[in-house]
N, C-alpha and C positions, 0 to 999 in steps of 0.2 A: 457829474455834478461835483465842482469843490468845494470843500467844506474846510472853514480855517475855524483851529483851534487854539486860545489864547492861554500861556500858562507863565506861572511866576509874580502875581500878584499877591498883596498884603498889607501887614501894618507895619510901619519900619520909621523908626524918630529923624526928625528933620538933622539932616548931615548922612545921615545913613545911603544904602545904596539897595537899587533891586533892579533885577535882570526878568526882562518880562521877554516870552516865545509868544512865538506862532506858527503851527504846522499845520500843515496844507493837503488833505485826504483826498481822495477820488481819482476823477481820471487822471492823464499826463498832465502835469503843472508845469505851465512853464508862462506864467504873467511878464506882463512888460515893467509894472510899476508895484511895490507892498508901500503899504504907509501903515501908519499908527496917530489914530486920532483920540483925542479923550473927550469924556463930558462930565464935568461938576456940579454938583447939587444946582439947581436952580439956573444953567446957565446953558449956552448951546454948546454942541458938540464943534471941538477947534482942532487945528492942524497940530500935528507934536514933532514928527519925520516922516522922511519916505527917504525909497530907495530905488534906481532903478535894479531888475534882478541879477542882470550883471553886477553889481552894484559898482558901476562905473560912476555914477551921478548920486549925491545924496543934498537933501536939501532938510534944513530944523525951521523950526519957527524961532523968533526973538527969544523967549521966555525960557528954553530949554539949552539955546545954543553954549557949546562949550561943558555942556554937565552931560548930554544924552547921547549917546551914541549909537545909531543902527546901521546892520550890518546884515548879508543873508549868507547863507549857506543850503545853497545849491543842493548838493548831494542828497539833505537832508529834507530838501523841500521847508527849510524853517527862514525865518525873519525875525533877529531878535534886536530888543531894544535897552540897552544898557543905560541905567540910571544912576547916575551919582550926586553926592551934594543936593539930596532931596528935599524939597521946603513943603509946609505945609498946604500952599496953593497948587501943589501939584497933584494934591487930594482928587485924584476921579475914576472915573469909569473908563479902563484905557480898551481902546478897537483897534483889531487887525484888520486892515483892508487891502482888496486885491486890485489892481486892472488887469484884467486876462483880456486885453484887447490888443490890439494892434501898433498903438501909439497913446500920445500922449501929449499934452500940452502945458497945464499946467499940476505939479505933482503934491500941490497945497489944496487942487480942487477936490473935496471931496465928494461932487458928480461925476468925477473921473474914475470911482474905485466900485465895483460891480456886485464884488463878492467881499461879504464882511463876517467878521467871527462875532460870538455872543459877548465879550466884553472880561476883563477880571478889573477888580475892585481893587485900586491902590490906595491906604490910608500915609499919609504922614504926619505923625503929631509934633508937637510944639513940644 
Protein backbone atom coordinates (compact mmCIF):
# COMPACT_ATOMS: atom_id res chain seq x y z
CA UNK A 1 0.00 0.00 0.00
CA UNK A 2 1.42 3.65 -0.85
CA UNK A 3 1.08 6.20 1.29
CA UNK A 4 2.09 9.78 0.31
CA UNK A 5 3.12 12.12 2.75
CA UNK A 6 2.86 16.13 2.23
CA UNK A 7 5.36 18.52 4.01
CA UNK A 8 6.40 22.13 3.90
CA UNK A 9 3.30 24.13 4.25
CA UNK A 10 2.41 27.34 6.06
CA UNK A 11 1.90 31.18 6.44
CA UNK A 12 4.28 33.14 4.39
CA UNK A 13 3.22 37.05 2.97
CA UNK A 14 2.40 37.48 -0.53
CA UNK A 15 5.93 37.70 -2.60
CA UNK A 16 7.34 35.28 -0.18
CA UNK A 17 8.17 31.66 -1.18
CA UNK A 18 7.53 27.94 0.17
CA UNK A 19 8.78 24.53 -0.95
CA UNK A 20 6.07 22.07 -0.40
CA UNK A 21 7.26 17.73 -0.39
CA UNK A 22 5.90 14.64 -0.78
CA UNK A 23 7.13 11.22 0.12
CA UNK A 24 5.96 8.17 -0.81
CA UNK A 25 6.02 5.03 1.81
CA UNK A 26 5.19 1.42 1.34
CA UNK A 27 5.81 -0.88 -1.13
CA UNK A 28 8.20 -0.40 -4.46
CA UNK A 29 7.23 3.17 -5.77
CA UNK A 30 7.62 3.67 -8.80
CA UNK A 31 4.32 5.85 -10.39
CA UNK A 32 3.91 6.97 -13.95
CA UNK A 33 2.59 10.35 -13.21
CA UNK A 34 2.82 12.83 -9.14
CA UNK A 35 0.78 15.87 -9.47
CA UNK A 36 -0.17 18.36 -6.85
CA UNK A 37 -3.64 19.76 -6.65
CA UNK A 38 -5.14 22.45 -4.19
CA UNK A 39 -8.47 23.33 -2.84
CA UNK A 40 -9.58 26.84 -1.35
CA UNK A 41 -12.07 27.62 1.00
CA UNK A 42 -15.47 27.27 -0.69
CA UNK A 43 -14.31 26.25 -4.10
CA UNK A 44 -13.25 22.93 -5.88
CA UNK A 45 -10.20 21.14 -5.83
CA UNK A 46 -7.93 22.48 -9.35
CA UNK A 47 -4.93 21.33 -10.96
CA UNK A 48 -1.43 23.29 -9.74
CA UNK A 49 1.45 20.66 -11.60
CA UNK A 50 2.25 17.31 -12.44
CA UNK A 51 5.26 15.44 -13.39
CA UNK A 52 5.88 12.62 -15.29
CA UNK A 53 8.47 10.37 -12.64
CA UNK A 54 11.14 10.48 -15.02
CA UNK A 55 10.18 13.88 -14.84
CA UNK A 56 10.72 14.03 -18.62
CA UNK A 57 7.14 15.84 -19.13
CA UNK A 58 5.87 18.54 -16.63
CA UNK A 59 2.86 20.49 -17.25
CA UNK A 60 1.47 23.82 -14.64
CA UNK A 61 -1.86 25.19 -14.83
CA UNK A 62 -2.25 29.16 -16.12
CA UNK A 63 -2.38 30.53 -12.62
CA UNK A 64 0.91 29.29 -11.22
CA UNK A 65 2.82 29.08 -14.58
CA UNK A 66 6.28 30.74 -14.41
CA UNK A 67 6.24 31.16 -10.33
CA UNK A 68 5.91 27.19 -9.42
CA UNK A 69 8.22 24.75 -10.05
CA UNK A 70 7.87 20.73 -9.74
CA UNK A 71 10.38 18.56 -9.90
CA UNK A 72 10.93 14.58 -8.43
CA UNK A 73 13.64 13.06 -7.02
CA UNK A 74 13.87 9.51 -7.55
CA UNK A 75 16.16 8.12 -5.03
CA UNK A 76 14.23 9.59 -2.56
CA UNK A 77 10.88 8.58 -3.58
CA UNK A 78 9.85 12.44 -3.07
CA UNK A 79 7.89 15.22 -5.46
CA UNK A 80 8.51 18.50 -4.63
CA UNK A 81 6.82 21.67 -5.57
CA UNK A 82 8.62 25.05 -5.41
CA UNK A 83 6.62 28.10 -4.88
CA UNK A 84 7.69 31.65 -5.43
CA UNK A 85 6.15 35.19 -5.89
CA UNK A 86 3.30 33.76 -3.69
CA UNK A 87 -0.22 35.73 -3.79
CA UNK A 88 -2.80 35.67 -1.67
CA UNK A 89 -5.18 33.50 -4.02
CA UNK A 90 -2.92 30.84 -3.85
CA UNK A 91 -4.38 30.48 -0.23
CA UNK A 92 -5.33 26.33 -0.01
CA UNK A 93 -5.33 23.01 0.83
CA UNK A 94 -2.36 21.87 -1.40
CA UNK A 95 -2.60 17.37 -2.41
CA UNK A 96 -0.08 15.09 -3.49
CA UNK A 97 -1.29 12.72 -5.96
CA UNK A 98 -0.07 9.51 -7.46
CA UNK A 99 -0.77 7.39 -10.79
CA UNK A 100 0.86 4.24 -10.04
CA UNK A 101 -0.70 2.89 -13.29
CA UNK A 102 0.49 2.20 -16.44
CA UNK A 103 -0.21 5.24 -18.51
CA UNK A 104 -1.64 8.13 -18.85
CA UNK A 105 -3.56 10.60 -20.81
CA UNK A 106 -4.24 13.65 -19.55
CA UNK A 107 -1.85 14.85 -16.41
CA UNK A 108 -4.39 17.91 -15.38
CA UNK A 109 -7.06 14.89 -14.91
CA UNK A 110 -7.32 14.49 -11.48
CA UNK A 111 -9.29 10.80 -12.19
CA UNK A 112 -6.16 9.97 -13.35
CA UNK A 113 -4.26 10.01 -9.83
CA UNK A 114 -5.20 6.93 -7.49
CA UNK A 115 -3.18 7.39 -4.52
CA UNK A 116 -3.56 10.85 -2.74
CA UNK A 117 -1.78 12.38 0.46
CA UNK A 118 -3.91 14.09 3.44
CA UNK A 119 -3.14 17.75 2.33
CA UNK A 120 -0.93 20.72 4.08
CA UNK A 121 -2.35 24.00 4.53
CA UNK A 122 -0.72 26.98 2.61
CA UNK A 123 -1.76 30.63 4.04
CA UNK A 124 -0.57 33.65 2.07
CA UNK A 125 -1.39 36.97 3.35
CA UNK A 126 -1.81 40.36 1.89
Amino acid sequence: QVRLVESGGGVVQAGGSLRLSCTASGRTFSPYTMGWFRQAPSKEREFVAAVTWSGGITLYADSVKGRFTIHTNIPNNTVALQMNSLKPEDTAVYYCASNTGTYYYHLSAENEYNVWGQGTQVTVSS
